[in-house]
N, CA, C and O atoms as a GROMACS GRO file, in nm:
protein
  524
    1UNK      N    1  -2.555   0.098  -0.639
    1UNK     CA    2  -2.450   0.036  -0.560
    1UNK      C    3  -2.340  -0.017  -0.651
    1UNK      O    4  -2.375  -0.048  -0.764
    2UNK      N    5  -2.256  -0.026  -0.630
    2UNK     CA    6  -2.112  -0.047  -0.673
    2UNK      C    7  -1.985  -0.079  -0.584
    2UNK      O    8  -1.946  -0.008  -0.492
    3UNK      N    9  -1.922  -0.204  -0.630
    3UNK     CA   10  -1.798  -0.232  -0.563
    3UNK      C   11  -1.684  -0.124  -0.580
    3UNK      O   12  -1.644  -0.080  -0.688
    4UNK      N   13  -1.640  -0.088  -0.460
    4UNK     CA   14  -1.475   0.007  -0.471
    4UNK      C   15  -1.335  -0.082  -0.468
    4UNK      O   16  -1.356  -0.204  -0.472
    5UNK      N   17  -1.261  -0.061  -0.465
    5UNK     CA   18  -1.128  -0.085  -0.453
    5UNK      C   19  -1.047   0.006  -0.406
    5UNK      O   20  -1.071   0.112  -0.464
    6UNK      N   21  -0.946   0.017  -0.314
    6UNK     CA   22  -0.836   0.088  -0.281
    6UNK      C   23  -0.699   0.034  -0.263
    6UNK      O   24  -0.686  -0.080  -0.219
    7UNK      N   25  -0.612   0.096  -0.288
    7UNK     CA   26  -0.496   0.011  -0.345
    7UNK      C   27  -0.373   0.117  -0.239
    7UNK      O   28  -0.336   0.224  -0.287
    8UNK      N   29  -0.332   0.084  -0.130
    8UNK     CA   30  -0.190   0.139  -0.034
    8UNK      C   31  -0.065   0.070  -0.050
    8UNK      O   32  -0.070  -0.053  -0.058
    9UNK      N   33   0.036   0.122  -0.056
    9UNK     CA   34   0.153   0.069  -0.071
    9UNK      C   35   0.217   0.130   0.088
    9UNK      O   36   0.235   0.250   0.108
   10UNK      N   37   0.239   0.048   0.164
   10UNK     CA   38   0.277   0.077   0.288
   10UNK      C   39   0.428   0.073   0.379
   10UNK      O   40   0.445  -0.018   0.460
   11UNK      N   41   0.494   0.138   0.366
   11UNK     CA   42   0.649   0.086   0.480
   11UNK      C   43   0.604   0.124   0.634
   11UNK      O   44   0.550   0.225   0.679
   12UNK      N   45   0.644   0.019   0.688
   12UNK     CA   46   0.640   0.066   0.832
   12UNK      C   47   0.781   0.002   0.892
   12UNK      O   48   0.838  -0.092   0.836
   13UNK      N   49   0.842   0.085   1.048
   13UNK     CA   50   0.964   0.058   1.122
   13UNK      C   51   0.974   0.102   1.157
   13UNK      O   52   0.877   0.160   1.206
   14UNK      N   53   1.144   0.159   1.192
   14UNK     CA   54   1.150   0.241   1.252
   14UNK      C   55   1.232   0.356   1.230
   14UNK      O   56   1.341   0.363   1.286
   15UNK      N   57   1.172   0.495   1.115
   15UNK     CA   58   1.232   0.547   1.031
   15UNK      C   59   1.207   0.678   0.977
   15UNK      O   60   1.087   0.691   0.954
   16UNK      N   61   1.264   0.765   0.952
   16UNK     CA   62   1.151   0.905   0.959
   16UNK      C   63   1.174   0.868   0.803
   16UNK      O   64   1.261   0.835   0.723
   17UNK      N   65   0.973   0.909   0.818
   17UNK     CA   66   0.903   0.925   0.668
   17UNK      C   67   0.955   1.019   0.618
   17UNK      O   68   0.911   1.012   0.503
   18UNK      N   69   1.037   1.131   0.622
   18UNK     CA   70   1.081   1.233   0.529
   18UNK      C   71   1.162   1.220   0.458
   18UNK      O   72   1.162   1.255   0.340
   19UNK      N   73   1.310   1.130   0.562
   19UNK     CA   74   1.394   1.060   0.508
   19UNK      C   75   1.337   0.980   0.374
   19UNK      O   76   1.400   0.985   0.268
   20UNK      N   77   1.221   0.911   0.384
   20UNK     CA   78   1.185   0.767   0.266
   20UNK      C   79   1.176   0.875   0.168
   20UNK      O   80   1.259   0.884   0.077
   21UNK      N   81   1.072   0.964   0.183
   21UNK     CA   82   1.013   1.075   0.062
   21UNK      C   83   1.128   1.104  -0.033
   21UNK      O   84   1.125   1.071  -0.152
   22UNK      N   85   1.294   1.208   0.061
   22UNK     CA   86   1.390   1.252  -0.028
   22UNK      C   87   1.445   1.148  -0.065
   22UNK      O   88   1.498   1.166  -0.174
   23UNK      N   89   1.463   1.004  -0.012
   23UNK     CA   90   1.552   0.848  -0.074
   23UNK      C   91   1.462   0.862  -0.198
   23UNK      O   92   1.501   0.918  -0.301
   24UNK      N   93   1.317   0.799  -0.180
   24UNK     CA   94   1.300   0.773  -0.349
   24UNK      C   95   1.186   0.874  -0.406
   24UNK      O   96   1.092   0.834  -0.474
   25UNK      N   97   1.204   1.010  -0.369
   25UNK     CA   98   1.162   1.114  -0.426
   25UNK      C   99   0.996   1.122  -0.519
   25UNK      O  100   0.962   1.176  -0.624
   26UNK      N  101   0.922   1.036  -0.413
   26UNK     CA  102   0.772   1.038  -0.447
   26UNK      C  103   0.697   1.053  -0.335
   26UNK      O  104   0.680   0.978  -0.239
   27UNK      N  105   0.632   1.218  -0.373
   27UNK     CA  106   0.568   1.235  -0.180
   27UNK      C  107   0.434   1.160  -0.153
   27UNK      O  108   0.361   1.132  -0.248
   28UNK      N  109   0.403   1.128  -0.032
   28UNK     CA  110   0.334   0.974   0.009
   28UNK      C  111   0.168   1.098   0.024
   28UNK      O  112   0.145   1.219   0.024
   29UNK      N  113   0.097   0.975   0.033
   29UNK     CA  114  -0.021   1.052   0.065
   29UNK      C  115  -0.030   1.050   0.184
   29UNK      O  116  -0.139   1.105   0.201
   30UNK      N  117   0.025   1.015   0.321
   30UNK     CA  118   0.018   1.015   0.441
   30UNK      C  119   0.142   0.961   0.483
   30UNK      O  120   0.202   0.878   0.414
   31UNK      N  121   0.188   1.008   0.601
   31UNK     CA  122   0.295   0.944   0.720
   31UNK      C  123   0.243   0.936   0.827
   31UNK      O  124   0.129   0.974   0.853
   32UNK      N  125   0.311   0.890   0.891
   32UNK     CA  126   0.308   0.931   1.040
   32UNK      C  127   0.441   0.911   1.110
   32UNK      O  128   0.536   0.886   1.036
   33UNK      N  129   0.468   0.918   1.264
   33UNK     CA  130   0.534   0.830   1.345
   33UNK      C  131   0.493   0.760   1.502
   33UNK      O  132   0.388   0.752   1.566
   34UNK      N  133   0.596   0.727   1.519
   34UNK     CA  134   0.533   0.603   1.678
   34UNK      C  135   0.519   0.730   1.751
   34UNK      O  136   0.595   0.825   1.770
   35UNK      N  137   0.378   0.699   1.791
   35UNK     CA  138   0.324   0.698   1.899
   35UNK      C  139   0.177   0.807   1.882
   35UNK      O  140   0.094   0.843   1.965
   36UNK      N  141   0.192   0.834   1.745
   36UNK     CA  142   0.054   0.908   1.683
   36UNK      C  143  -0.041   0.888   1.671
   36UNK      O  144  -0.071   0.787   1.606
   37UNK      N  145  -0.144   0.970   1.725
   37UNK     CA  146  -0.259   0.883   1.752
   37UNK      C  147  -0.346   0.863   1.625
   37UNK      O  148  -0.364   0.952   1.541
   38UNK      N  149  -0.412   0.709   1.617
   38UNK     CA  150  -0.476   0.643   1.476
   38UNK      C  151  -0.621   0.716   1.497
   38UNK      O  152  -0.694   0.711   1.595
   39UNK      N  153  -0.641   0.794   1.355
   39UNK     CA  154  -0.769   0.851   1.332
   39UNK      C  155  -0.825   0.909   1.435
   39UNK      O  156  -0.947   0.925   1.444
   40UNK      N  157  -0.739   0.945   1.523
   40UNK     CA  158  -0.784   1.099   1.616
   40UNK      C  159  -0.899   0.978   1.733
   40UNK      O  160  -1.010   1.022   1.765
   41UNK      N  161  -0.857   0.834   1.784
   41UNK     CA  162  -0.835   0.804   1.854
   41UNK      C  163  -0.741   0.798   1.986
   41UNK      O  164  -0.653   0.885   1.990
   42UNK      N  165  -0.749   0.698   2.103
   42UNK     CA  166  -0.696   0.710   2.200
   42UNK      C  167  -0.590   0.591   2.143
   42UNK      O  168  -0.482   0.585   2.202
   43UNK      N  169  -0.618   0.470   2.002
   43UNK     CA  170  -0.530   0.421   1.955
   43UNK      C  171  -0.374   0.478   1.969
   43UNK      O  172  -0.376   0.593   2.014
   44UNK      N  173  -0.241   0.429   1.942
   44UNK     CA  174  -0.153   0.566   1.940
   44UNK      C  175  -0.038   0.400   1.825
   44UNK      O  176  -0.041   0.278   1.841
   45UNK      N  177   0.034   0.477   1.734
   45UNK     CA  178   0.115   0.398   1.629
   45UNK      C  179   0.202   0.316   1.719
   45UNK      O  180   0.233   0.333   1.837
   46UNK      N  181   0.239   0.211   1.624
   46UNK     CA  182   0.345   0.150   1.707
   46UNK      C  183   0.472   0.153   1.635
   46UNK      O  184   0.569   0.091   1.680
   47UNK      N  185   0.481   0.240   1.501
   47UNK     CA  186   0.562   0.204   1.433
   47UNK      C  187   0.552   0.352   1.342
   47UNK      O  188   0.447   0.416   1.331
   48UNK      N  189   0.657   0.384   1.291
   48UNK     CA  190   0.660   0.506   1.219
   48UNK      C  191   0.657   0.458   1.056
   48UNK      O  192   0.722   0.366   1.007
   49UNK      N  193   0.543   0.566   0.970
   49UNK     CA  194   0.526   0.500   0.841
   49UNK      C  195   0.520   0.557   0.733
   49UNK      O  196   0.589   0.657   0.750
   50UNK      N  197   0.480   0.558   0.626
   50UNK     CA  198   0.505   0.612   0.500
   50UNK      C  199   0.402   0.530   0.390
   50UNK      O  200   0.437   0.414   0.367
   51UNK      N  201   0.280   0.578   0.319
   51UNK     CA  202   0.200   0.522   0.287
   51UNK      C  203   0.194   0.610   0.126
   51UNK      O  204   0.168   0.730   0.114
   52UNK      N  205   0.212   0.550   0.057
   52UNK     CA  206   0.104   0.594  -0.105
   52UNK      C  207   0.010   0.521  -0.151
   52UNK      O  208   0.018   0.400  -0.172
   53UNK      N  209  -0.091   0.597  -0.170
   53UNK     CA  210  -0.254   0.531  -0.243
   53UNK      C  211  -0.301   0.573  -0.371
   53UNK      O  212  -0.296   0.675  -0.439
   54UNK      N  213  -0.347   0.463  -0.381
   54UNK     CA  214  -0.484   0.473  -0.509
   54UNK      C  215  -0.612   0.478  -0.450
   54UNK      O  216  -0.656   0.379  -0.392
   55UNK      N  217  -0.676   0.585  -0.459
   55UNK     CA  218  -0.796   0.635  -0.395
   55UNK      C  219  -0.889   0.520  -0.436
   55UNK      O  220  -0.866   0.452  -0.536
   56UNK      N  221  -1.038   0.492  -0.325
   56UNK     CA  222  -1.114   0.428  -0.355
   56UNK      C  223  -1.175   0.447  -0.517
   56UNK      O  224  -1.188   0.560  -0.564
   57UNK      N  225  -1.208   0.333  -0.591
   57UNK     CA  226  -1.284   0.368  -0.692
   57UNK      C  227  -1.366   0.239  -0.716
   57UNK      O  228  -1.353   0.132  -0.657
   58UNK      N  229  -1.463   0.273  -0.828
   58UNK     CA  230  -1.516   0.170  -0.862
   58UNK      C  231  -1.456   0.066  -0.997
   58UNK      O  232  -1.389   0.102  -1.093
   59UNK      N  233  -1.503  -0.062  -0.967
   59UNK     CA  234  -1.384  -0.129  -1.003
   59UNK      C  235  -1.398  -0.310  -1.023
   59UNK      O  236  -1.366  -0.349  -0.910
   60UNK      N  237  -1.414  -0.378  -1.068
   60UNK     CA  238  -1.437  -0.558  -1.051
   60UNK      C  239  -1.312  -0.625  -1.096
   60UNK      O  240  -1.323  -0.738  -1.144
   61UNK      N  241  -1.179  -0.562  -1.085
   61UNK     CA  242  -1.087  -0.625  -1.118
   61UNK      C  243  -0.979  -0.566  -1.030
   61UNK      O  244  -0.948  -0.448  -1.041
   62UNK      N  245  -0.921  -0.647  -0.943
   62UNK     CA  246  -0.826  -0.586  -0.838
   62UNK      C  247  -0.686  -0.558  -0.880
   62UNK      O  248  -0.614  -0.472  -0.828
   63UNK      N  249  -0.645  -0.659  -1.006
   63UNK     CA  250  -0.512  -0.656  -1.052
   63UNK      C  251  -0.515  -0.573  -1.163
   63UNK      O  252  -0.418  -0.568  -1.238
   64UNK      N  253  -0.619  -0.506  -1.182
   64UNK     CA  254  -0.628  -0.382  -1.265
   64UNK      C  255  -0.616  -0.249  -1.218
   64UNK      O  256  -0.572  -0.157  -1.288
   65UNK      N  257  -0.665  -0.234  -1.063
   65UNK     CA  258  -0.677  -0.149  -1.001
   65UNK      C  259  -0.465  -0.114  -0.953
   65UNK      O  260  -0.389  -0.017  -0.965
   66UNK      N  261  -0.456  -0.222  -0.912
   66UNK     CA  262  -0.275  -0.230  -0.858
   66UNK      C  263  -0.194  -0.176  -0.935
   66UNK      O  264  -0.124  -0.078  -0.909
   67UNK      N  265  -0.201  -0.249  -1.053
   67UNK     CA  266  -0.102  -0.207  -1.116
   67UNK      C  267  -0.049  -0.058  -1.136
   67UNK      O  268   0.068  -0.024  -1.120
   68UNK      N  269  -0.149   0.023  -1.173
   68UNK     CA  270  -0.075   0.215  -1.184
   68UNK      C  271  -0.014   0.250  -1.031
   68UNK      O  272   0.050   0.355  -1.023
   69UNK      N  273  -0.026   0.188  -0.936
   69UNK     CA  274   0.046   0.140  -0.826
   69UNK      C  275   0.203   0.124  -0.845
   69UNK      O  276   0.297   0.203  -0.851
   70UNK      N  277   0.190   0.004  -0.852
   70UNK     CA  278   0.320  -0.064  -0.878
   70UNK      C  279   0.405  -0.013  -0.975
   70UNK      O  280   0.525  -0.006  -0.948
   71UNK      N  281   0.344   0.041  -1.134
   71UNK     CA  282   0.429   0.094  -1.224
   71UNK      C  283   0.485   0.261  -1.149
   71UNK      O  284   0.590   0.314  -1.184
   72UNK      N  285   0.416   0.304  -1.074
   72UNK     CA  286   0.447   0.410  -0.992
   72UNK      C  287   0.600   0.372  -0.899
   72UNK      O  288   0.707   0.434  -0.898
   73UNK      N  289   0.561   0.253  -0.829
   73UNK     CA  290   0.730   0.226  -0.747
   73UNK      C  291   0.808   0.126  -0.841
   73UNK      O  292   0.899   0.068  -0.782
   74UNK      N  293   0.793   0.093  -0.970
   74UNK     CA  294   0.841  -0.012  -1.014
   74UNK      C  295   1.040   0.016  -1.034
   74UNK      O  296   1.137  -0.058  -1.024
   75UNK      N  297   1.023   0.140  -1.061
   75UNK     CA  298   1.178   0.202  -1.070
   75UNK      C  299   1.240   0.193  -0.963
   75UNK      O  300   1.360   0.166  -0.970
   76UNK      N  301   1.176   0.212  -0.829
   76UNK     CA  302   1.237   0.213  -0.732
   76UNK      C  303   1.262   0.105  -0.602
   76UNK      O  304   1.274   0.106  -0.480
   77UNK      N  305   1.259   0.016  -0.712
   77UNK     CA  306   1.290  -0.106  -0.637
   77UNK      C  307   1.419  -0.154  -0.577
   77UNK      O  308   1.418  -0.212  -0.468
   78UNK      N  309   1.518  -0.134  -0.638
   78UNK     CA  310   1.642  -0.177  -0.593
   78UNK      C  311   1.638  -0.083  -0.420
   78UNK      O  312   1.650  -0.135  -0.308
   79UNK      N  313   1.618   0.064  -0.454
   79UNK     CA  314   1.614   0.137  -0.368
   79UNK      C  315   1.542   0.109  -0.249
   79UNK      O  316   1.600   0.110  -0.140
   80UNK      N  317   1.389   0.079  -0.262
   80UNK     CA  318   1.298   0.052  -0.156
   80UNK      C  319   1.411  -0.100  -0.079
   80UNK      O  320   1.454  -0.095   0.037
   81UNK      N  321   1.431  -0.186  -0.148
   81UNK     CA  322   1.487  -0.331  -0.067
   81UNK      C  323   1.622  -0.263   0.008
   81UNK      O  324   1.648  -0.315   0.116
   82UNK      N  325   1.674  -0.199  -0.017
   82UNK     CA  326   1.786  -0.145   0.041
   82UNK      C  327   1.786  -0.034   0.162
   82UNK      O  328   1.878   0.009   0.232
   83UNK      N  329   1.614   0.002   0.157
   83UNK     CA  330   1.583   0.086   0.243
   83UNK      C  331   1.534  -0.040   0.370
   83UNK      O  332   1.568  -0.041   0.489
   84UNK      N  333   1.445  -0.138   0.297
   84UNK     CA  334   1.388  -0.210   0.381
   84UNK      C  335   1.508  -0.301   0.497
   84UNK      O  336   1.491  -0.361   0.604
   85UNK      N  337   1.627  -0.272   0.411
   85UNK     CA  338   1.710  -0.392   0.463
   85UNK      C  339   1.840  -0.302   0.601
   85UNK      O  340   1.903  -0.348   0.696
   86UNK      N  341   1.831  -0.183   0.550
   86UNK     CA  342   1.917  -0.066   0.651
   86UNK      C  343   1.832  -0.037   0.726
   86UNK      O  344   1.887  -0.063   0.834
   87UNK      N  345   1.715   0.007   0.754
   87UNK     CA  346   1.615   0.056   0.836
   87UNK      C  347   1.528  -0.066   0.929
   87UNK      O  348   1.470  -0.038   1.034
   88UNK      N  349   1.530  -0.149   0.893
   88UNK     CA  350   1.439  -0.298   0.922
   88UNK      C  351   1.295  -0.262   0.892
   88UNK      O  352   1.207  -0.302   0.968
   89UNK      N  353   1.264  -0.180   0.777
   89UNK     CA  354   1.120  -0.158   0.756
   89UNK      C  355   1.061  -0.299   0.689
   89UNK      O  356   1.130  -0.398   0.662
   90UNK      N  357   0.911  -0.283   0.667
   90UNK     CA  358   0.823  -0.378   0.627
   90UNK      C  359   0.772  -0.337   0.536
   90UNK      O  360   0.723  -0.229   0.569
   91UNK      N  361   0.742  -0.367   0.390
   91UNK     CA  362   0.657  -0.378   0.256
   91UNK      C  363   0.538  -0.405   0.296
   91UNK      O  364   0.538  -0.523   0.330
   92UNK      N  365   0.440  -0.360   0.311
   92UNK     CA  366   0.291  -0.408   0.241
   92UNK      C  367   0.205  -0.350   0.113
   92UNK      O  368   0.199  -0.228   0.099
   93UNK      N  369   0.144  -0.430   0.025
   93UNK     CA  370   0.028  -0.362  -0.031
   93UNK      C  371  -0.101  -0.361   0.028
   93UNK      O  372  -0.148  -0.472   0.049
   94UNK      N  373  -0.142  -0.302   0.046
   94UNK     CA  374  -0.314  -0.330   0.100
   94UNK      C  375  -0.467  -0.290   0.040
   94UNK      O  376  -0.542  -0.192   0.045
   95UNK      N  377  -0.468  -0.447  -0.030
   95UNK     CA  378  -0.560  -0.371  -0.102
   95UNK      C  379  -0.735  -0.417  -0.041
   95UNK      O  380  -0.780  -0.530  -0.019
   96UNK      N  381  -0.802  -0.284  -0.028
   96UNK     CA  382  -0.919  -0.307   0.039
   96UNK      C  383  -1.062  -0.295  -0.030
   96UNK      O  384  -1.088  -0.188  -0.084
   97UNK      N  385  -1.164  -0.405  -0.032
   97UNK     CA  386  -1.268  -0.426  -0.141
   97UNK      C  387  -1.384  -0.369  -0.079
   97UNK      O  388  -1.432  -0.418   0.023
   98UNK      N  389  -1.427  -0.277  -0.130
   98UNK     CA  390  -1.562  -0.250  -0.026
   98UNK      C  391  -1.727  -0.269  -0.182
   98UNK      O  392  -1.763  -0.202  -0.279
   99UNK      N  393  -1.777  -0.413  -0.105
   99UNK     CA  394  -1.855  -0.470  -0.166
   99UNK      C  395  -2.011  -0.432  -0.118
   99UNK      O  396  -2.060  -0.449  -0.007
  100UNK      N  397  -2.094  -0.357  -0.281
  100UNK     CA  398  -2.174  -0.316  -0.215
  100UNK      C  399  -2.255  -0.385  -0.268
  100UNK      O  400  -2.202  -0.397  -0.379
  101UNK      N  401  -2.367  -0.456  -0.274
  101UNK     CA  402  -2.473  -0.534  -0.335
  101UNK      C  403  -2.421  -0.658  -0.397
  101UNK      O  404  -2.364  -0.711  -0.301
  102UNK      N  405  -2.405  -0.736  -0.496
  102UNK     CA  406  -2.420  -0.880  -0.578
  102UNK      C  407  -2.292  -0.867  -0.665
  102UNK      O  408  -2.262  -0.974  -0.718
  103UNK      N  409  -2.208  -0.761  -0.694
  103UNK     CA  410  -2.090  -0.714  -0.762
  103UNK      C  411  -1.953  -0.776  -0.716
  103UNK      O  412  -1.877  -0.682  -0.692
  104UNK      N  413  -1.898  -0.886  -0.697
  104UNK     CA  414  -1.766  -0.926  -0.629
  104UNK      C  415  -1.671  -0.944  -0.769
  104UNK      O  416  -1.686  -1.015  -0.868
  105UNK      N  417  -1.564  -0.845  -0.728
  105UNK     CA  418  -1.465  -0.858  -0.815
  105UNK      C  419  -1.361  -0.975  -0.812
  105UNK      O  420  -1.343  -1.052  -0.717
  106UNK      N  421  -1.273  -0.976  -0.975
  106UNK     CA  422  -1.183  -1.070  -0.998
  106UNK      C  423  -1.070  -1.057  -0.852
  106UNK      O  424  -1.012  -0.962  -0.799
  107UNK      N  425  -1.075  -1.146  -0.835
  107UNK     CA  426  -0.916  -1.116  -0.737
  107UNK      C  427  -0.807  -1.213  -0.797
  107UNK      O  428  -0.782  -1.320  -0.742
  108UNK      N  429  -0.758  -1.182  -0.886
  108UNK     CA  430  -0.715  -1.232  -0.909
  108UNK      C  431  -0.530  -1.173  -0.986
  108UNK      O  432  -0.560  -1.147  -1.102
  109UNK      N  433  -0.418  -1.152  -0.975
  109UNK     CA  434  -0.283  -1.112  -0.970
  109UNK      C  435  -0.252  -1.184  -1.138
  109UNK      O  436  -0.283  -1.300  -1.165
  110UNK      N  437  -0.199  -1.108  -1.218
  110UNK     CA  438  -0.156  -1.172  -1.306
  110UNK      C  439   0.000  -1.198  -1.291
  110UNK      O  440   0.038  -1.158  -1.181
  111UNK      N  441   0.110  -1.257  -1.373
  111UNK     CA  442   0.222  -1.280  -1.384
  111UNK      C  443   0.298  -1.143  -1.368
  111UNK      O  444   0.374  -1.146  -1.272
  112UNK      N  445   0.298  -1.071  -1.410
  112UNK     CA  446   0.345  -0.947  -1.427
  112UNK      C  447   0.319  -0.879  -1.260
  112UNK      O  448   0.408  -0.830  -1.191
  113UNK      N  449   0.202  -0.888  -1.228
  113UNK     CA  450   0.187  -0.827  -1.087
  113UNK      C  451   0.285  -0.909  -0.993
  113UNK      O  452   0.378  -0.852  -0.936
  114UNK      N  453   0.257  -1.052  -0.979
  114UNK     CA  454   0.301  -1.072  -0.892
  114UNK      C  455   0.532  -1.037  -0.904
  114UNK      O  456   0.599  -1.018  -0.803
  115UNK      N  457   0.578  -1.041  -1.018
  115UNK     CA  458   0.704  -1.007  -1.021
  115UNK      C  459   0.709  -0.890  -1.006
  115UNK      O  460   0.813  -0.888  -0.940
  116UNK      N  461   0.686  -0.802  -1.013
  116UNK     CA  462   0.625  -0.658  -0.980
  116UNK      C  463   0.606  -0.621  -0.818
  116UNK      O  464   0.638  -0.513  -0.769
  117UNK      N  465   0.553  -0.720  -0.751
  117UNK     CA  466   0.542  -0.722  -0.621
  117UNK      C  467   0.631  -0.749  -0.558
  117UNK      O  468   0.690  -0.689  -0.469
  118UNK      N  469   0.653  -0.903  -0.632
  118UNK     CA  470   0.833  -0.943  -0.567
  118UNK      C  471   0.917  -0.890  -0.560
  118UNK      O  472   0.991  -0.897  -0.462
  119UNK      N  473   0.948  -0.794  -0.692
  119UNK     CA  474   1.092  -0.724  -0.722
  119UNK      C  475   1.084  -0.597  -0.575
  119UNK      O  476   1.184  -0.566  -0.510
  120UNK      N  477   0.974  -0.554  -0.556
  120UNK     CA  478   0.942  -0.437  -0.405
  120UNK      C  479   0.931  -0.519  -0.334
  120UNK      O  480   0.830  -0.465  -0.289
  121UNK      N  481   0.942  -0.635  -0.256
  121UNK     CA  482   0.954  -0.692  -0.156
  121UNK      C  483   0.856  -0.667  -0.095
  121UNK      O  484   0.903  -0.640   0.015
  122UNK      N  485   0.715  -0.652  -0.083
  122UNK     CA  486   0.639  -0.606  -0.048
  122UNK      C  487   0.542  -0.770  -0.045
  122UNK      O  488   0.548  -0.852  -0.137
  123UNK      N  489   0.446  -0.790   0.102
  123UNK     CA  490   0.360  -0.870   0.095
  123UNK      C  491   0.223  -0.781   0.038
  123UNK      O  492   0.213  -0.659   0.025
  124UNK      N  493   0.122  -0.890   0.010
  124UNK     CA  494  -0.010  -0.858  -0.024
  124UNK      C  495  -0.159  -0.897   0.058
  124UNK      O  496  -0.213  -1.002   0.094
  125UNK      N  497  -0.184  -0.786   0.064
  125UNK     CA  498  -0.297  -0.778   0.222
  125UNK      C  499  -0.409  -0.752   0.139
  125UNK      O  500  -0.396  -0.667   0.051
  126UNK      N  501  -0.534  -0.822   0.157
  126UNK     CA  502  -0.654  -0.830   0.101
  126UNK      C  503  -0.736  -0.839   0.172
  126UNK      O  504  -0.750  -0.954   0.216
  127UNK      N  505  -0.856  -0.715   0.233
  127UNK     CA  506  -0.974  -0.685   0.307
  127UNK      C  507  -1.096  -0.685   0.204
  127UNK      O  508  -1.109  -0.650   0.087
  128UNK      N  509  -1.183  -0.742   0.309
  128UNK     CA  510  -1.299  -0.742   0.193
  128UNK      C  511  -1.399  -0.641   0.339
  128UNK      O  512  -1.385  -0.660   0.460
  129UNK      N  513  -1.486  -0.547   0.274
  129UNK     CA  514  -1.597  -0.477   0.342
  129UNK      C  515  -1.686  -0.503   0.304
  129UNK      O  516  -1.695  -0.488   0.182
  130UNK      N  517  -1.793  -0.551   0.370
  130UNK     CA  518  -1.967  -0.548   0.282
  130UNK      C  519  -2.054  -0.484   0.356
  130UNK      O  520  -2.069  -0.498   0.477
  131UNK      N  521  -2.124  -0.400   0.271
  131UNK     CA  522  -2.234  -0.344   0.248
  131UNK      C  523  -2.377  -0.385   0.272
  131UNK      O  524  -2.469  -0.311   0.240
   0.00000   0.00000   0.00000
């Protein structure tokens, strides 16, 4: 058994994801738009989106896991706030802990992350799963 980590960088509004892709020219690991149905449920979106990830891995340090994240959009920051601010989209990171046995990782953001986060305007969402 072993703790994972997964690390999403998320926009949601109201905005076609293709548009975000050619603005800052990094293709997402998923989109969608309103009204698509969530995981092939009767759920359906409320909001059209644009998502890049760091695949689950194993991991006891969360602000270790983020960061190749963040250095990934770190260039495109001016851009993302300017998208967020014409479009009325929303920043999230979401990072999700899936805890399997006695293993609970650092959660903990160093200096660098959190200006890193700030400069993308992006809030920080933290799920914990257990096993």
């Amino acid at each position: 058994m072993a703790t994972k980590i997964s690390i999403d960088f998320i926009l949601t509004g109201k905005f076609d994801p293709d548009k975000i892709t050619t603005l800052i020219g990094i293709n997402p690991t998923n989109t969608w738009k309103f009204g698509d149905s969530i995981q092939n449920t009767k759920l359906r979106r409320k909001h059209d989106g644009w998502k890049l990830s760091i695949d689950k891995e194993e991991s006891l340090d969360l602000n270790e896991k983020i960061e190749p994240l963040l250095m990934q959009l770190e260039s495109h920051s001016m851009l993302l706030k300017e998208i967020y601010e014409k479009l009325n989209a929303k920043a999230e990171i979401a990072c999700a802990i899936y805890i399997e046995g006695e293993q609970v990782p650092a959660i903990h953001f160093n200096h660098e992350t959190i200006k890193l986060v700030s400069n993308l305007g992006a809030e920080i969402d933290v799920d914990f799963y257990l096993f």
